[in-house]
C-alpha positions as CSV (number, residue, x, y, z in Angstrom):
1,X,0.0,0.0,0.0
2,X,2.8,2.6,0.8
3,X,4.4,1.5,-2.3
4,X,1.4,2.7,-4.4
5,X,0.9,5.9,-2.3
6,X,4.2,6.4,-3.1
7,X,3.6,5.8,-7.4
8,X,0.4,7.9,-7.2
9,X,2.4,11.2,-5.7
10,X,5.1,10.7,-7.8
11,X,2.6,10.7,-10.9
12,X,1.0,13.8,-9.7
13,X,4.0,15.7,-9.5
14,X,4.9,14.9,-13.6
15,X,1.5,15.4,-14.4
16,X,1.1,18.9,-12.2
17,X,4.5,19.7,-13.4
18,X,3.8,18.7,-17.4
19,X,0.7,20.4,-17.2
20,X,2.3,23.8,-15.7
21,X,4.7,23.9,-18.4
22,X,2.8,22.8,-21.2
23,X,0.4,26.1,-20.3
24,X,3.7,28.2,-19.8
25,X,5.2,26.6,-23.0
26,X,6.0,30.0,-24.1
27,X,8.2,30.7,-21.1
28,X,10.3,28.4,-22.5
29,X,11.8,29.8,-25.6
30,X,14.2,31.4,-23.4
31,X,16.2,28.2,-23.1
32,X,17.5,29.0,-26.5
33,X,20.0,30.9,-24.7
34,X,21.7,28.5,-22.8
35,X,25.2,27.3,-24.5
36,X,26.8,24.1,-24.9
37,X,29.6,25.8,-22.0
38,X,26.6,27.0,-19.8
39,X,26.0,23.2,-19.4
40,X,29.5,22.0,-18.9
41,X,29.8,25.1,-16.1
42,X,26.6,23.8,-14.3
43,X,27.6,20.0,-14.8
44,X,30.7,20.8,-13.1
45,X,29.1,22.7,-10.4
46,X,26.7,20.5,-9.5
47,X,29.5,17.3,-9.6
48,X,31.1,19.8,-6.9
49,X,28.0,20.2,-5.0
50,X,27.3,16.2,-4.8
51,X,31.1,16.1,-3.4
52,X,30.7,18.7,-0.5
53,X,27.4,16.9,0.7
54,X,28.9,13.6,1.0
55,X,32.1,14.9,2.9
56,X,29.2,16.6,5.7
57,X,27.7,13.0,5.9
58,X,31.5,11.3,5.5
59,X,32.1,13.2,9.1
60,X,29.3,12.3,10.6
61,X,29.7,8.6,10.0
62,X,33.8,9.1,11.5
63,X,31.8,9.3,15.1
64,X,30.4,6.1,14.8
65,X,34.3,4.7,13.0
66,X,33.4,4.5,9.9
67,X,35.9,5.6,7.5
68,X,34.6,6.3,3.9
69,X,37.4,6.7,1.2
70,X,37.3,9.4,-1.3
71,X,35.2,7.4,-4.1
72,X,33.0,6.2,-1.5
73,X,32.0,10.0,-0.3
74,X,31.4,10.9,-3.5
75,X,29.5,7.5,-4.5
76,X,27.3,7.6,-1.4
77,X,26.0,11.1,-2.0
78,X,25.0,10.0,-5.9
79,X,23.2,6.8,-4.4
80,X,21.1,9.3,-2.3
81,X,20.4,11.5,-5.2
82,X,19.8,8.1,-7.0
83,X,17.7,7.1,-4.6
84,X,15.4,9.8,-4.0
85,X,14.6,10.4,-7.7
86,X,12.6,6.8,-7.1
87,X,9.9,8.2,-5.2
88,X,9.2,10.4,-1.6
89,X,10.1,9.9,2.0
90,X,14.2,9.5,0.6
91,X,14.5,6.1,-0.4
92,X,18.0,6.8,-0.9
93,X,18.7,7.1,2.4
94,X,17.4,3.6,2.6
95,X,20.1,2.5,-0.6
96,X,23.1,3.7,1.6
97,X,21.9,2.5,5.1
98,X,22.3,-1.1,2.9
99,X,25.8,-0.4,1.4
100,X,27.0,0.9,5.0
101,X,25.7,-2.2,6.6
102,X,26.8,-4.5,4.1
103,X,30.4,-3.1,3.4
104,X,30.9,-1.0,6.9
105,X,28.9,-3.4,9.3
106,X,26.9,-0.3,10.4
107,X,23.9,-1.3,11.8
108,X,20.3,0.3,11.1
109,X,19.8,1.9,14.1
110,X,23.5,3.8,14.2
111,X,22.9,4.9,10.5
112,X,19.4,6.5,11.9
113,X,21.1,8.4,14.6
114,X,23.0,9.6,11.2
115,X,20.0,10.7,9.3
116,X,18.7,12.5,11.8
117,X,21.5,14.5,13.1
118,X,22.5,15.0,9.2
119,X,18.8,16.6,8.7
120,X,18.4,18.1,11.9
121,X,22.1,19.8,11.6
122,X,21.1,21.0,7.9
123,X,17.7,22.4,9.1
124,X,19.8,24.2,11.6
125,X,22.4,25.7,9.6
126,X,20.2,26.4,7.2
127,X,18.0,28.4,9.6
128,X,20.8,30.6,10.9
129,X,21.9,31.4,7.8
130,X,18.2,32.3,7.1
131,X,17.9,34.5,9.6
132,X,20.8,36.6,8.5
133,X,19.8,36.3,5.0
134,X,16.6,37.8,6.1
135,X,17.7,41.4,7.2
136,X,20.0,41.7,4.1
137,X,17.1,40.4,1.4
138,X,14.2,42.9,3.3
139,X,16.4,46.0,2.7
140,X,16.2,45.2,-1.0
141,X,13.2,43.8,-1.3
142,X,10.5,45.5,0.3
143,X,7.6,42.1,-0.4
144,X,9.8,39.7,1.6
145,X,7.3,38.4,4.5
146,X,8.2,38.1,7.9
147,X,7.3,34.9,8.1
148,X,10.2,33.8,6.4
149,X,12.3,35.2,9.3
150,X,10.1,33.8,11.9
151,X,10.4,29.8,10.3
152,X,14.3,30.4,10.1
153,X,13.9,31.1,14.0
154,X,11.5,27.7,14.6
155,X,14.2,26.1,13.0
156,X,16.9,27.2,15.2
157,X,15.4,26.9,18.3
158,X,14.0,23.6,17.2
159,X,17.3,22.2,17.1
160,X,19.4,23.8,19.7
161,X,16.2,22.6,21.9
162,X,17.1,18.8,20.8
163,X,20.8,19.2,21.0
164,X,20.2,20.1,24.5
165,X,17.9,18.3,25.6
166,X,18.5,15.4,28.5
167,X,16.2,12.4,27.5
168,X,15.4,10.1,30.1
169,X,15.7,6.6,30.2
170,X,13.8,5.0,27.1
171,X,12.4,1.5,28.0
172,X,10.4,0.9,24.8
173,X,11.5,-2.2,22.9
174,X,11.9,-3.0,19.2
175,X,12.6,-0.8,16.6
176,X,11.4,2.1,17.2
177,X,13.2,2.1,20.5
178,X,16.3,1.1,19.0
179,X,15.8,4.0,16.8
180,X,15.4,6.7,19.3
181,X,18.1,5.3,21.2
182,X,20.6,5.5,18.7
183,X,19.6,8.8,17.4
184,X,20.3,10.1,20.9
185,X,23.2,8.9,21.3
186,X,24.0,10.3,18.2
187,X,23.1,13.6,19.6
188,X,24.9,13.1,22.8
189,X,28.7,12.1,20.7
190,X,27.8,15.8,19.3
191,X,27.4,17.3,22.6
192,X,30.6,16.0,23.8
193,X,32.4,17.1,21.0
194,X,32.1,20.7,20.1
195,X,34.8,21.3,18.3
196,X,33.8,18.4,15.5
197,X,30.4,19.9,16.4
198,X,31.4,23.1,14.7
199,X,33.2,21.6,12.1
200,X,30.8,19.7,11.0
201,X,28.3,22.9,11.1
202,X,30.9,24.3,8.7
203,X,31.0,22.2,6.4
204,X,27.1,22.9,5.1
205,X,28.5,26.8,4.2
206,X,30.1,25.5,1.3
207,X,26.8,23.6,0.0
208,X,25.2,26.9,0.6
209,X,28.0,28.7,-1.3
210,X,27.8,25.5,-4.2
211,X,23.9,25.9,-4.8
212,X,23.7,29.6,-4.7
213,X,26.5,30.1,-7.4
214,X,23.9,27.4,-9.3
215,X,21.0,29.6,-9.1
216,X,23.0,32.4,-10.2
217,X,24.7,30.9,-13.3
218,X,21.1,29.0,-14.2
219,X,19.5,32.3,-14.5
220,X,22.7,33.9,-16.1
221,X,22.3,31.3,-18.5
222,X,18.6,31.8,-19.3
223,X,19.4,35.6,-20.2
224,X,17.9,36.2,-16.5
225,X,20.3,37.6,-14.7
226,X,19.8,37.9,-10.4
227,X,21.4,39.3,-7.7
228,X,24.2,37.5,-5.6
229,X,21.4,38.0,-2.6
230,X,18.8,36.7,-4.6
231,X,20.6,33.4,-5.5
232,X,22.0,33.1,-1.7
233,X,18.4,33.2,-0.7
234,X,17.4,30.9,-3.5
235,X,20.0,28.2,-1.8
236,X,18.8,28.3,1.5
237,X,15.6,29.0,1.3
238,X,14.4,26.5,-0.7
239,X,16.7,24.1,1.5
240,X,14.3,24.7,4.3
241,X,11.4,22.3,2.6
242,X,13.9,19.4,2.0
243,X,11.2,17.0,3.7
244,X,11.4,14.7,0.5
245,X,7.4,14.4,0.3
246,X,7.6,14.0,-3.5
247,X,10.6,12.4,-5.3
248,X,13.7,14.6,-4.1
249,X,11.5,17.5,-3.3
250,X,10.8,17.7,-7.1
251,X,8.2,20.6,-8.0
252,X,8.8,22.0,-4.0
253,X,11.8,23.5,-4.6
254,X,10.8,24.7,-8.2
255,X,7.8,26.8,-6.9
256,X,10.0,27.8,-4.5
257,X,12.6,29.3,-6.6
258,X,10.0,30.9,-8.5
259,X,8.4,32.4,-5.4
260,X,11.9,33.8,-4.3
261,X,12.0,35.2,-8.1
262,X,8.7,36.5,-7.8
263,X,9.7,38.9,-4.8
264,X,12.6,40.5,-6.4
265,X,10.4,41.5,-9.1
266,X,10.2,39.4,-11.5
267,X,8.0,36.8,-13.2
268,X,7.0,33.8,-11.4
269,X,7.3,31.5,-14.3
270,X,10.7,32.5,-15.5
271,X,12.1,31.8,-11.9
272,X,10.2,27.9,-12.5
273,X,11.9,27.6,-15.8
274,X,15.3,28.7,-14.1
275,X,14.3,25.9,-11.7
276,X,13.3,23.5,-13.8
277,X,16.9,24.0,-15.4
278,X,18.7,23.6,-13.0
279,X,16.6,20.3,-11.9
280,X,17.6,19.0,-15.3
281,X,21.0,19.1,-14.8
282,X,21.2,17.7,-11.2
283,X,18.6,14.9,-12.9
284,X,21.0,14.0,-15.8
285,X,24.3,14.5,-13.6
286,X,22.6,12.1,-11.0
287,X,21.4,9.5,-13.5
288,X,24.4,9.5,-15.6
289,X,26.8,8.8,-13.1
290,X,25.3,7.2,-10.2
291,X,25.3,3.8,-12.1
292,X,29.2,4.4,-12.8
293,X,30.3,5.3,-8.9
294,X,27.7,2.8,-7.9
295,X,29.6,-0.1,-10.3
296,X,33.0,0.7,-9.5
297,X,31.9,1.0,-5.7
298,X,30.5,-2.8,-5.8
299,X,33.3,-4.2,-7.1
300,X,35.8,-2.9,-5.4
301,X,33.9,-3.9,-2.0
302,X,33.3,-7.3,-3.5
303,X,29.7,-6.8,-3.7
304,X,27.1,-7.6,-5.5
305,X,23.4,-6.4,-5.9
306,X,22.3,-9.9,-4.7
307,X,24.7,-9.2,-1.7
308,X,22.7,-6.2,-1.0
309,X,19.6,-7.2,-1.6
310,X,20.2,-10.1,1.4
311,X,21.4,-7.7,3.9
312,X,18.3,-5.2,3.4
313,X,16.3,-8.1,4.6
């Protein structure tokens, strides 16, 4: 049943999103602008933006000792990407909790209390830098809505709340106990290391930094130029909604772009089309080389797909 709920959304996202375009078709003659070296540029930046994620997620795993080589960094954040693409809720998650436990030995519940200080970490840098971001993009742009400001502070508070936070004894068995367990361990390693801590923080600037310049050479591309400001806000923003409810946060972060474009001034359906390009690329980049890394990172762990298919069960 979950796998069907799962089909139907991600039909109604291509269908929503074929139908949008098909009646903004005319929006789209401005792709006729983009250059055989616009694609290499964002190809490239994008292949830089898969590495910087997986090095954030490469230290996390070091607190539990696991140590992920170079190609595995980079192979693990294209399974993710991979993954994702299949349908909602990050099912590539799912793909590298199977490689870690297979080729690693990490078990389920340690790769949980990953996840979730991965996401909760994000959501936190991601609001502090939102809230700065917010001062800076109201002076310029008088439509920007407070509310903006005031979810960048729920996020923050959310998750120095949970970094802080002494949980009690957890007697509930099974999974789910396992799970919360873990995760707060997780939590606790962090705690007692702040200097990693920080690092760690750190390391999501250049992510930011990666997916602004993106935005900001997608719409350069398109003959649509934008603000620095505009594109930072772009990046983080739209990384606030990362909840995966359709496959890989497709069509959320597109109407989110186009919003953002929409309060600097401009047309909502140009900032989509910006979007939408720079969704194709990470799409093709993604699909064309996540079967490579994920080939090459197989055999040289002497595994196989059988292999992982028996240790997901």
């Amino acid at each position: 049943m979950k796998k069907l709920q799962h089909v139907i959304i991600s039909c109604l996202v291509i269908v929503v999103a074929g139908v949008y375009f098909y009646q903004h078709r005319g929006e789209l003659v401005i792709f006729k602008n983009i250059g055989a070296a616009d694609i290499f540029i964002l190809g490239t930046l994008q292949f830089l933006f898969f590495v910087v994620t997986g090095y954030t997620f490469k230290f996390l795993v070091q607190l539990l000792g696991v140590r992920l080589m170079p190609q595995e960094t980079i192979a693990l954040s294209l399974i993710t990407n991979f993954g994702n693409y299949l349908g909602p809720t990050s099912p590539g998650s799912v793909m590298k909790a199977v490689y870690l436990k297979s080729a690693k030995g990490l078990e389920y519940s340690k790769f949980t209390s990953v996840f979730v200080m991965n996401n909760f970490l994000g959501f936190g840098a991601t609001g502090l830098l939102g809230c700065g971001l917010y001062f800076f993009l109201k002076a310029q742009y008088a439509a920007v809505p407070v509310g903006i400001l005031a979810y960048s502070i729920f996020l923050v508070a959310g998750v120095a709340l949970v970094l802080s936070w002494k949980m009690p004894a957890f007697q509930r068995q099974g999974k789910l106990g396992a799970i919360v367990r873990s995760a707060y361990q997780g939590f606790q390693m962090l705690r007692a290391q702040p200097a990693r801590l920080a690092w760690i923080c750190f390391s999501y600037v250049p992510q930011f930094v990666l997916r602004g310049v993106i935005f900001y050479y997608a719409f350069a591309a398109l003959g649509l130029p934008i603000t620095l400001l505009l594109a930072a806000a772009m990046a983080v923003y739209s990384s606030m909604f990362d909840f995966y409810l359709t496959p890989n946060n497709l069509g959320i972060q597109e109407g989110l772009t186009g919003y953002l474009f929409l309060l600097g001034g401009f047309d909502f359906s140009q900032g989509v089309v910006a979007a939408a390009l720079v969704r194709a690329v990470h799409f093709v980049m993604t699909m064309g080389l996540a079967p490579v890394f994920i080939h090459f990172l197989l055999r040289s762990q002497n595994l196989s797909w059988q292999s992982l298919q028996r240790s997901a069960l």
